[in-house]
C-alpha positions in Angstrom: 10.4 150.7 -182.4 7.1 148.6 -182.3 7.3 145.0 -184.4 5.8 144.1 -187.3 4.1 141.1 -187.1 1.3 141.0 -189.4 1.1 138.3 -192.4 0.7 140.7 -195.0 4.5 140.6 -195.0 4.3 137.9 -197.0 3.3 139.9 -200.3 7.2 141.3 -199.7 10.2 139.4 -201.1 11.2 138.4 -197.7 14.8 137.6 -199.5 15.4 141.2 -200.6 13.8 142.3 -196.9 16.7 140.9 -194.9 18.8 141.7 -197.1 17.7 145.8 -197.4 17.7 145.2 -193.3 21.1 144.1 -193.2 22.2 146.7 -195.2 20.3 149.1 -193.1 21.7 147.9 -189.9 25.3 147.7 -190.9 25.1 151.6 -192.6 25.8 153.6 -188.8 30.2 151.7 -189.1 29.6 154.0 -192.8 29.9 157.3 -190.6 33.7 156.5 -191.1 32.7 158.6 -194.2 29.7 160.8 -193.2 28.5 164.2 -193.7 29.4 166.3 -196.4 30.1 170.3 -196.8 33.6 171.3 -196.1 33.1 174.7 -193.6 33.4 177.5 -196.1 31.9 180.2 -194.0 35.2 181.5 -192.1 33.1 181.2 -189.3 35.2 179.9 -186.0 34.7 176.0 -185.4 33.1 174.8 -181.7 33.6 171.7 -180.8 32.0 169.8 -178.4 32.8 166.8 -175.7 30.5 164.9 -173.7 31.9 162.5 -171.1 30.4 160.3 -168.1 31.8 158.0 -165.6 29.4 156.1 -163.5 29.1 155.2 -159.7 29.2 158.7 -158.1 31.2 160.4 -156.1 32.6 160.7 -152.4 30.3 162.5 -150.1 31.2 162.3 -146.5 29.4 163.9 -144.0 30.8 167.1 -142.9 32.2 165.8 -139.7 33.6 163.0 -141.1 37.4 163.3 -141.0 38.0 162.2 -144.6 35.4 165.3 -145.8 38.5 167.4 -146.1 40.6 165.7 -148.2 38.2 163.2 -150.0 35.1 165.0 -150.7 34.2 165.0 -154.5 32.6 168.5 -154.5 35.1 171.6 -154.1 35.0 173.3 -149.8 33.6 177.0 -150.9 32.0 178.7 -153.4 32.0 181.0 -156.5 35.7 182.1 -156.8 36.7 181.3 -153.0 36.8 177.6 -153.3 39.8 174.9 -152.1 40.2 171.3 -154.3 40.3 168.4 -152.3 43.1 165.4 -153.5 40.4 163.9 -154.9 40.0 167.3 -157.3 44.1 167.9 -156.8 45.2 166.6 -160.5 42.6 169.7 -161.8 44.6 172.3 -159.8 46.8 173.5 -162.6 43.3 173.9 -165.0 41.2 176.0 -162.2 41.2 178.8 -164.4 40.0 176.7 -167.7 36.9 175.0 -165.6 33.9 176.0 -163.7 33.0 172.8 -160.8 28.8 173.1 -160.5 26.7 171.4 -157.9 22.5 171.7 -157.4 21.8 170.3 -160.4 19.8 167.3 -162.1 17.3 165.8 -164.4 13.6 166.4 -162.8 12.8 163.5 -164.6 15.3 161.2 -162.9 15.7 162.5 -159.3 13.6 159.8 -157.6 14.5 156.6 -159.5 18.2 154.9 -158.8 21.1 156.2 -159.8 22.4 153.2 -161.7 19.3 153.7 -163.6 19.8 157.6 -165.2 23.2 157.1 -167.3 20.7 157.0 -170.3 19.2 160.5 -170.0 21.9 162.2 -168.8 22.2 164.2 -172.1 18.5 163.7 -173.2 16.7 164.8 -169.9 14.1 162.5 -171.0 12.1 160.5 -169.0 13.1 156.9 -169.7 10.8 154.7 -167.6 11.0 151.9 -165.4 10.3 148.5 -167.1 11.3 147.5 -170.9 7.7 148.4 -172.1 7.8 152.2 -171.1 11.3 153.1 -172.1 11.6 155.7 -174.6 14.3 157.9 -174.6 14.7 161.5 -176.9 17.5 163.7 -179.0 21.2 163.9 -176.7 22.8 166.9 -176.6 25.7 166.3 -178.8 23.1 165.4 -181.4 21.2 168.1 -181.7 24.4 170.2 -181.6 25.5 167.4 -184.4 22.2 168.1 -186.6 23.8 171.7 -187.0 27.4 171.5 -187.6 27.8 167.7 -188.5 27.3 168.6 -192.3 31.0 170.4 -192.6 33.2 167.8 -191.1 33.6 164.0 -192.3 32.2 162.9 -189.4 29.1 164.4 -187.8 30.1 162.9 -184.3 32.0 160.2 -182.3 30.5 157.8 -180.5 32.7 156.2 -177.7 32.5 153.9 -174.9 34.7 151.5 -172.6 32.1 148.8 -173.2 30.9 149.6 -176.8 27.5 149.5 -178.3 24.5 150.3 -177.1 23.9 148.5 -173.9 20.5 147.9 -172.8 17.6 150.3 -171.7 19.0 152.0 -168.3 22.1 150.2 -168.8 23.0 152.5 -171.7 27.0 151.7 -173.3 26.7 155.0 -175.2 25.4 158.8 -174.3 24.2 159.5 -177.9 20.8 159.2 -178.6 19.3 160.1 -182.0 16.5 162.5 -182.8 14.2 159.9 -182.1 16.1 158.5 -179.0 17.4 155.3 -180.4 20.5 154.5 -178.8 23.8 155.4 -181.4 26.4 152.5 -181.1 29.7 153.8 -179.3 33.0 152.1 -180.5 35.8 150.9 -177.7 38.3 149.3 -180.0 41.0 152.0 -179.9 42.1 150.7 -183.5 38.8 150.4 -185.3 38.6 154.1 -183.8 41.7 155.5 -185.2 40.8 153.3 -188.6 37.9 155.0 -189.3 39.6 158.0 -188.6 42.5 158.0 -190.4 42.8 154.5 -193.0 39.8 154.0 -195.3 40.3 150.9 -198.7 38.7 153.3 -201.3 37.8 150.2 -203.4 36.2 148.4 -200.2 34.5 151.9 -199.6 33.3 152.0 -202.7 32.0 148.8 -203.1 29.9 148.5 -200.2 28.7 151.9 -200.7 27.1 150.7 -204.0 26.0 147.5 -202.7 24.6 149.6 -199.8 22.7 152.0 -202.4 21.6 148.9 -204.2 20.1 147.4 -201.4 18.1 150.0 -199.8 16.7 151.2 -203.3 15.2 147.7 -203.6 14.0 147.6 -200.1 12.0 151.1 -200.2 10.7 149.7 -203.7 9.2 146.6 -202.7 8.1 148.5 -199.3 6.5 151.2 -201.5 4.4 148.7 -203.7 3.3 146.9 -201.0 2.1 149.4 -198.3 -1.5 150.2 -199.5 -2.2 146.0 -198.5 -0.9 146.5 -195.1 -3.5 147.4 -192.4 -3.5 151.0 -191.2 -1.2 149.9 -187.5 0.9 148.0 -189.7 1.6 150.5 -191.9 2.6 152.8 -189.1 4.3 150.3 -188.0 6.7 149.6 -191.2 6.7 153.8 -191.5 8.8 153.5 -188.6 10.8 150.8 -190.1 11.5 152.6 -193.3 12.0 155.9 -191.0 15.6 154.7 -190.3 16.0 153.2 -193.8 15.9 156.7 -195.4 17.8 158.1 -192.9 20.4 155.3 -193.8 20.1 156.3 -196.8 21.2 159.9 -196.0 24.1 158.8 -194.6 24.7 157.0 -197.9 24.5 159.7 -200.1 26.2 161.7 -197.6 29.3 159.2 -197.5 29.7 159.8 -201.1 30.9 163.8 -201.1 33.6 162.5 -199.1 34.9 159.2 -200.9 37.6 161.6 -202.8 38.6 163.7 -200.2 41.7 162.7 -198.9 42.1 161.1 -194.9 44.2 163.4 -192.6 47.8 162.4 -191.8 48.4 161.9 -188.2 51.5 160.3 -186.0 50.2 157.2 -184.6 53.6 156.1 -183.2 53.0 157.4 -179.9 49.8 155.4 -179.8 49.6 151.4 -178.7 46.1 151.0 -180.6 45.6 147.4 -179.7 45.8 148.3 -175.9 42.5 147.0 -174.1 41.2 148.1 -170.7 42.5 145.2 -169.0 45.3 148.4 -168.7 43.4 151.1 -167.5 45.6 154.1 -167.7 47.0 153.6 -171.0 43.4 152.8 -172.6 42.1 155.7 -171.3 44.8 157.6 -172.2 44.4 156.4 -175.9 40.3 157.0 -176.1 41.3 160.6 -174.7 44.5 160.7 -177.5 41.9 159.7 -180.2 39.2 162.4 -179.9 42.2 165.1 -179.7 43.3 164.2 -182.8 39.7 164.1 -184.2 39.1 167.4 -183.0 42.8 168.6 -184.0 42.1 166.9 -187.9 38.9 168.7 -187.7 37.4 165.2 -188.7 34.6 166.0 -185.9 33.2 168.3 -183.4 30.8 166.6 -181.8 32.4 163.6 -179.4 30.9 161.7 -176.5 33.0 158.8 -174.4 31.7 156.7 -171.6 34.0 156.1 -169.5 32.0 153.2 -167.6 28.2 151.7 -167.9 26.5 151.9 -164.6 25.9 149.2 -162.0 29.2 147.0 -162.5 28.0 145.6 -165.7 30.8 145.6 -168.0 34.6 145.9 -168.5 34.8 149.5 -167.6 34.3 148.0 -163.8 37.7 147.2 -163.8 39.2 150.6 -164.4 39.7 150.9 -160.9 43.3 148.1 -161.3 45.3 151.5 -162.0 44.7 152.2 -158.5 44.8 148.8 -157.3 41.5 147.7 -156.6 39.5 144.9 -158.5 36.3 146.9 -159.7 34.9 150.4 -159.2 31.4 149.9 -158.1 32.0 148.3 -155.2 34.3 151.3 -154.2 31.1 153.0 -153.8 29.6 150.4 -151.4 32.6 150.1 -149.0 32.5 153.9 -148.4 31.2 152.3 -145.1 34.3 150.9 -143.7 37.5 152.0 -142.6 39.9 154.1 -145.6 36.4 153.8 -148.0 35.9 157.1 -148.8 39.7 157.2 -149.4 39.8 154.8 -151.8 37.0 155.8 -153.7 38.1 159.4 -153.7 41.5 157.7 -154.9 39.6 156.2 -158.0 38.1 159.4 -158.6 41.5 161.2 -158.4 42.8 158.8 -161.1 39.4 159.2 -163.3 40.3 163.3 -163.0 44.2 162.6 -163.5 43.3 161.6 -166.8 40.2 163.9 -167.9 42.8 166.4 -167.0 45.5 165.4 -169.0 43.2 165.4 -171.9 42.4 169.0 -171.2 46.0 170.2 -170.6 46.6 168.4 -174.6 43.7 170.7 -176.0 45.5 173.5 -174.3 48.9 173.6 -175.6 47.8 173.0 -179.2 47.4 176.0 -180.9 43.7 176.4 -182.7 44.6 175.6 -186.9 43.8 178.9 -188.7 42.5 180.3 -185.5 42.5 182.0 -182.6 43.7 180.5 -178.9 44.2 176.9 -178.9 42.0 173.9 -179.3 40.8 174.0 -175.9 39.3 178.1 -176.4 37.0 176.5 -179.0 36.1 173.6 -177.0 33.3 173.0 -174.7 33.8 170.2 -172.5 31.5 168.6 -169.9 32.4 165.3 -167.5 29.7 164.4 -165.0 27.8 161.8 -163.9 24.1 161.2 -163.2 24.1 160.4 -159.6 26.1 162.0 -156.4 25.9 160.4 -153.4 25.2 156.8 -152.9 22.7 155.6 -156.1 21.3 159.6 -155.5 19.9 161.1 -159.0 20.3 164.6 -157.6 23.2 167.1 -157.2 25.0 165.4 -160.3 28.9 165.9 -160.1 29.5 168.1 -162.9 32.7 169.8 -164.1 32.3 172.4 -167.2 35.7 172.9 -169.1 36.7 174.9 -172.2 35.4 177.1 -174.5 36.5 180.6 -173.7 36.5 181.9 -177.3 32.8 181.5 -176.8 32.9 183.7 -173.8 32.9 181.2 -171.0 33.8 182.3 -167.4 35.6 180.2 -165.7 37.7 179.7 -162.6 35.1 179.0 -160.3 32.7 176.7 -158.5 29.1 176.8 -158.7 27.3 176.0 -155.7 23.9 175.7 -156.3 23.4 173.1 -153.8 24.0 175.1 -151.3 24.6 173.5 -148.0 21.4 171.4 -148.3 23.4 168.9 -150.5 23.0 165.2 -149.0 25.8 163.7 -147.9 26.7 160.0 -148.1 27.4 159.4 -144.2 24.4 156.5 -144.0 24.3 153.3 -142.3 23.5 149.5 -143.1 19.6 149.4 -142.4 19.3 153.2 -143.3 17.6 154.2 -146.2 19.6 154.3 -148.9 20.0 158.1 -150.0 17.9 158.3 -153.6 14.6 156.9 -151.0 14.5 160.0 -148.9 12.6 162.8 -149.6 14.9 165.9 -151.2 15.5 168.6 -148.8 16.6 170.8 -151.6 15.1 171.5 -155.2 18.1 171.0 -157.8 17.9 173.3 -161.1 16.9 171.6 -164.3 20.4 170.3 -165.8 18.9 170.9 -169.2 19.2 174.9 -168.1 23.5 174.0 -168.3 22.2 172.8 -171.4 20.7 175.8 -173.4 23.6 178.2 -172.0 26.3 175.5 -173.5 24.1 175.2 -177.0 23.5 178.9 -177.3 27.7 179.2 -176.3 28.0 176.9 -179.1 25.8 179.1 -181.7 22.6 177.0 -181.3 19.8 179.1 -181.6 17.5 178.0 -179.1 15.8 178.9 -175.5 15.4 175.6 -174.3 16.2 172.0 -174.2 13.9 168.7 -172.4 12.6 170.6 -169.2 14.3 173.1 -168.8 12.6 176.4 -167.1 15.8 179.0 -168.4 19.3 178.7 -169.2 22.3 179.1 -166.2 23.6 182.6 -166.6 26.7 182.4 -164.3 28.6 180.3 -167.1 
């Protein structure tokens, strides 16, 4: 967003300004309420889930003896394919998953890899300096502009290191239609809060106060345009932009502030638990976007798992194997057991994502057909394979088979011309070297899942098709 800066400001009451901006800024925590029209239609619900982990994965060389057993990517192809132990914990859900390789963002393939987790559901091209970053729509938004108006919530936000992160060192996968970065929430309690508690009156009040605010702000903004030059007025059109889409969200918020919350048990649940132990916080995040899918609060979803580059809490994930931080599991693939132990962190990372798909299984679909999982489409990947390498993105497709997924299978489209990780100390790193193969457009994963999700639409960022085989 550019800044305004000129001194015709002054003619606005600069009082009721930060005040309508504070309003403004505060209005995304009032999604605990948002968007409107109960789903009258019959039609089935489709849910989506969007989830990243940073860092990569293990990619030995072939002759490496740790690329049998600790090799991120399946050994095969189509339905003749073989887990590794880093895959092992997804064994039981082979047939609920397709495993796809050969794919990436064009837009991303030759900058670092700790660079891309903020286009990985945009496909946008985001830059390399704070001056040229612009991002555009995510995924789960634009699926969100279409069904976000029949649930309470339009989506879920989620991160281990909440917010919004900085530009290519995103905290959150949602971006809005105009690429601005949608805060994720990592507070397991403030999660399941908004979820399931609400204070009517508190609701109410700030609701009103909120209104009150934002009606005095687009008044004074109104009256005071035609003095502003012609930049500046483009430049407070921007502004107010997100003011009336705050206000949206207001009115919005208001066909809900009668309905009652859904009644969930939360005795299973340790809502104050904080990454500092792993497995249980992850557990929970996962726990928490079952039981908004399950409550039909929301079915749109996204969770970070961890922000790229070791910035963050989320580094430390990697205690519930026993190491201190997760990044640098990546860097010591180079000495003896490396691959091992990153593969092991993996395996963990997979243990969990797992048992989160195993929960939507056995639950039974609510006035429907299959279980939760049928009307689910899933996706976990990350936006860089080998070491800091923007191509061949680890990518593992889950769900959804009431929208006539196939699954069961692993699709190589990287063929055998996939890099491997087997470099030196003074070699190149891998994301320098020229590509010896040409991945697919990941947006083309995109438009099949959107058009499995009853998006109408032929394309999404770059892409040049959709990808049939799913």
């Amino acid at each position: 967003m550019k800044r305004i800066t000129s001194s015709s400001f002054s003619s606005l009451d600069r009082r009721r300004f930060l005040i309508g901006s504070g309003w403004a800024l505060a209005l995304p925590s009032f999604e605990t309420f948002a968007h409107a029209k109960p789903n009258l239609s019959g039609a089935p619900k489709k849910r989506l889930g969007c989830f990243y982990f940073p860092d990569g994965v293990p990619m030995p060389l072939d002759k490496d003896p740790a690329y049998k057993d600790w090799a991120w990517f399946p050994h095969g192809n189509g339905r003749d394919f073989t887990f590794t132990k880093c895959m092992e914990p997804l064994v039981p859900l082979r047939n609920e998953l397709t495993v796809i390789s050969g794919l990436s963002h064009p837009k991303g393939r030759d900058v670092h890899g700790h660079n891309n987790a903020d286009q990985f559901l945009t496909g946008a091209s985001t830059g390399t300096g704070d001056m040229d970053y612009q991002n555009t729509i995510s995924l789960d938004q634009l699926y969100a502009a279409q069904v976000g108006d029949q649930t309470r919530f339009s989506s879920l936000a989620m991160s281990t290191d909440g917010g919004t992160g900085t530009a290519r060192g995103a905290h959150t996968m949602s971006f809005s239609q105009h690429g601005r970065p949608i805060p994720a929430e990592n507070r397991p309690k403030r999660i399941f809060d908004m979820l399931f508690v609400k204070n009517d009156a508190d609701a109410a009040r700030q609701l009103a106060l909120s209104q009150s605010a934002l009606d005095e702000l687009l008044s004074d903004a109104r009256r005071m345009r035609r003095q502003l030059s012609r930049h500046d007025q483009e430049s407070l059109d921007e502004y107010l932009h997100s003011v009336r889409e705050a206000e949206i969200r207001v009115q919005k918020a208001k066909q809900w502030m009668d309905k009652p919350l859904p009644k969930v048990d939360a005795d299973h649940l340790n809502l104050d638990i904080a990454p500092d132990k792993p497995r249980e916080y992850l557990q929970t995040m996962f726990e928490l976007i079952y039981l908004a899918f399950k409550t039909d609060s929301t079915r749109v979803a996204t969770y970070q798992i961890g922000r790229e580059n070791a910035v963050g809490v989320s580094d430390t994930l990697a205690r519930a194997v026993g190491f201190p931080a997760a990044h640098q599991l990546s860097h010591d693939t180079k000495e003896p057991g490396g691959w091992k132990n990153f593969g092991t962190y993996c395996r963990f990372l997979n243990e969990e994502y797992g048992r989160f798909i195993n929960r939507l299984k056995q639950t039974p679909e609510p006035a429907g057909e299959g279980s939760l999982l049928d009307n689910t489409l899933l996706l976990l990947g990350s936006a860089s394979s080998a070491f800091h390498l923007s191509r061949n993105y680890p990518l593992i497709l889950a769900g959804g088979r009431n929208m006539g997924l196939k699954h069961g299978q692993y699709l190589n489209h990287a063929g055998t011309n996939a890099y491997k990780g087997g470099w030196k100390p003074g070699d190149k790193e891998p994301w320098t070297k020229k590509a010896t193969h040409e991945d697919l457009p990941l947006s083309n994963l995109f438009v099949a899942m959107l058009q499995r999700l009853g998006v109408e639409t032929d394309f999404f960022a770059d892409s040049t098709g959709k990808l049939d085989a799913v």
